[in-house]
N, C-alpha and C positions, 0 to 999 in steps of 0.2 A: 213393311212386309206384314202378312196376318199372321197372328200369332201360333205358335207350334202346339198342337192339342195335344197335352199331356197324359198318361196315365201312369201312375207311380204304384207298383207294389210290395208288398211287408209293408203297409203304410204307419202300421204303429209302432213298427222297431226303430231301433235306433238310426240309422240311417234314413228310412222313410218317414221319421219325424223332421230330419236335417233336410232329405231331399224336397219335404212342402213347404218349410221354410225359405228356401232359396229361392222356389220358383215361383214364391209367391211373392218375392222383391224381382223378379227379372220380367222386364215387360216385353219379352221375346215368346214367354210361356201364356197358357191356361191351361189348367188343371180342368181335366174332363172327368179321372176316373182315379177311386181309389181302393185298390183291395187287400184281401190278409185272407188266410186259412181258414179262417174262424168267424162266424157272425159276430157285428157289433152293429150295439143297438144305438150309437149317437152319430152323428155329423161331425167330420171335420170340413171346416173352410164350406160348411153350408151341402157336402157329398156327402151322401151315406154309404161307405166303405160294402165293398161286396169282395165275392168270392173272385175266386179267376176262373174266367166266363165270357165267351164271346160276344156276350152283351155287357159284358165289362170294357171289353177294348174295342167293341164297334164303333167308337168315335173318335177314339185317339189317332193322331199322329205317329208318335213314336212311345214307347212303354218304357219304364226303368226300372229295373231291377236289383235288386240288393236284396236277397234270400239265403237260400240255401239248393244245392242243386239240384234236388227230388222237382223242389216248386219251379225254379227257372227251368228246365225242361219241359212240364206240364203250361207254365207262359208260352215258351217255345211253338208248342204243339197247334196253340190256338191262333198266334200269331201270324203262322203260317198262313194259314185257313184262311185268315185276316188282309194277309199281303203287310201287315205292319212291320215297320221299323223296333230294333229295341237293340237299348243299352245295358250292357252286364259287370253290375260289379260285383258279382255273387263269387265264391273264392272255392275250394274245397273239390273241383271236378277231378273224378278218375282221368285216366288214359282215355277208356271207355267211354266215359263220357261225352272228354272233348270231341271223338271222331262222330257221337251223334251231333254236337252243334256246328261242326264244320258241317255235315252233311243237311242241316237246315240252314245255312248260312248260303249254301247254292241258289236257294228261292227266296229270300230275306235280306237284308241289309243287316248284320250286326256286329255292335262292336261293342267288342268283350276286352275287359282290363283287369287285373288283379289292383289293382290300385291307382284313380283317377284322377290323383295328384299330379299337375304338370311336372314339379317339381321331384317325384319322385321315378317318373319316369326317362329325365332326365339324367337320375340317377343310375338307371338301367343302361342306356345310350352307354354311359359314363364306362359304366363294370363290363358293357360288352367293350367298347375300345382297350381298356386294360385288359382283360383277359387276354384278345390278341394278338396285345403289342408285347406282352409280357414269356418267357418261354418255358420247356415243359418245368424247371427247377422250382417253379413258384407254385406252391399250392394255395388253396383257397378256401374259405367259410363262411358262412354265414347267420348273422347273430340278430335277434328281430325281439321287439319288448312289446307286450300289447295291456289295454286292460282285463281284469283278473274275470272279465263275465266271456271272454271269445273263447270260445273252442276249439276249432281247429286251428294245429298246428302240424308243420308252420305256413305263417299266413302267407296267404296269397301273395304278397307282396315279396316277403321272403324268395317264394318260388320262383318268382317275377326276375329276379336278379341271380339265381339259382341257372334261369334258363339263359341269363343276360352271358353269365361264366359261360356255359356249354355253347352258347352258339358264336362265342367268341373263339374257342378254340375247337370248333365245326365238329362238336359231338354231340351227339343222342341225349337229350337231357335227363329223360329217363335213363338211361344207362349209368351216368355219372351224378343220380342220387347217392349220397350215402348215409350217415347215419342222423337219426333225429332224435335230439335232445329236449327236454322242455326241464324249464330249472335249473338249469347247473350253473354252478358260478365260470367256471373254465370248460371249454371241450376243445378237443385239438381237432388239428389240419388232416389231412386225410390224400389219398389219391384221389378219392371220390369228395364231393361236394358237402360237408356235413354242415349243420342246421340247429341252432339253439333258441330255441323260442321261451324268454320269460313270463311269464302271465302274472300281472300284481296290481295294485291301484286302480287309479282310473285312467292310465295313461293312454295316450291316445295313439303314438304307434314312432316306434324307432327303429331302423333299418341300420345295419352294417356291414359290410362286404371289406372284410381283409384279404389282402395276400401277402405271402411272406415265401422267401427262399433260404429263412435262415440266417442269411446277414442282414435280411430287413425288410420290413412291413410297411406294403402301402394301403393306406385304409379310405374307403368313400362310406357316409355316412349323410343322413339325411332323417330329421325330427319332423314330428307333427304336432302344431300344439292345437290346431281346432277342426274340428270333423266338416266346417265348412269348404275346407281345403278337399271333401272328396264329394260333395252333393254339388259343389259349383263346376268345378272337374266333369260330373257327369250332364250337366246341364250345357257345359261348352262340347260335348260331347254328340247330345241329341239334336241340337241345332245344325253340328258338323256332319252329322249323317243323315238328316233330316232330305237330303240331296243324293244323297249314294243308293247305287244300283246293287243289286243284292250281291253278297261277299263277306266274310269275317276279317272285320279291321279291329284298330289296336290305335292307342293313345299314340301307336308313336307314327302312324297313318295320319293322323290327324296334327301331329307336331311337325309334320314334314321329314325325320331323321333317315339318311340311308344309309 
């Protein structure tokens, strides 16, 4: 098959350094295009980094994204325009927000993840089955460790399994937010869904979802020890949607999970 022409942006963050790495071992890709916010004056992989610009993504295939949501929106906008495909691991969207990318997602193909870890997504599957099977006696938390340069909290991922609980016991995820921690050694259970985000080292990202009724706690948990676990993730990702009709899909679209 020919290969998927790529355009990858945040190209110099930390992810967009992981995502040229991967796709530059995967002989399913080429890198067409690569941009950042800001002028850079050198080459990577022989591309000279530009702005996001429909002459930035006139030749790509599919786009991947790993920003911040101000920029993945303004991707969004051009994409359109484009008819291109694009992948979202950008974390951090309002309510708001999401109801504008479902509303581009009607002319586009995309699929949007809080975290493109197979494995972690599996982990969601996992906390929506218990939450269901489990009854109203059992409350729930959620505990997430990242390294000390991320900002928001709590992360994507976090939320990811926040909405795994609510849609497990067929409520409003925003409804059953509750409170948000960052740094505490202990926070307790809640009626509502509360959320403890540590920020320290260089850790690369640890998820925990307990519940507990008081006579006992069941816990699913899931580690990361290398950031390739989420640029190759996104890369099985853009081949998987490289084919789909415009729609907003999800890892777990692509895992098969019903």
């Amino acid at each position: 098959m020919k290969k998927i022409k790529l355009a990858i942006t945040g190209c110099m963050g930390r992810m967009g350094r992981k995502l040229i790495q991967s796709a530059k071992k995967n002989r399913n890709f080429k890198i067409v295009s690569l941009t950042e916010n800001k002028k850079i004056n050198r080459k990577v992989l022989g591309i000279k980094p530009e702005l996001n610009s429909i002459n930035a993504f006139k030749k790509a295939n599919v786009i991947v994204d790993f920003t911040i949501p101000r920029c993945t929106l303004d991707v969004l906008k051009i994409a359109v325009k484009l008819k291109k495909k694009v992948v979202i691991g950008t974390t951090g969207f309002t309510k708001k927000e999401e109801n504008i990318l479902r509303k581009y997602s009607k002319k586009i193909p995309i699929l949007k993840a809080g975290n493109m870890s197979l494995g972690v997504n599996l982990l969601m599957y996992l906390t929506e089955i218990t939450s269901k099977s489990l009854g109203r006696e059992y409350l729930s938390k959620v505990y997430e460790v990242h390294h000390k340069h991320k900002k928001d909290y709590p992360s994507g991922t976090a939320l990811m399994l926040g909405r795994g609980i609510a849609d497990g016991k067929k409520k409003d995820f925003y409804g059953m937010i509750g409170k948000k921690y960052l740094n505490k050694k202990t926070f307790p259970y809640g009626n509502k869904i509360n959320f403890n985000s540590i920020r320290k080292g260089s850790i690369i990202g640890e998820h925990e979802v307990t519940f507990s009724s008081g006579k006992e706690i069941i816990t699913l948990n899931h580690e990361s020890f290398d950031r390739a676990l989420y640029s190759e993730g996104a890369l099985i990702a853009a081949k998987w949607l490289f084919k789909k009709k415009p729609g907003l899909y999800s890892m777990r679209d692509l895992l098969n999970f019903k």
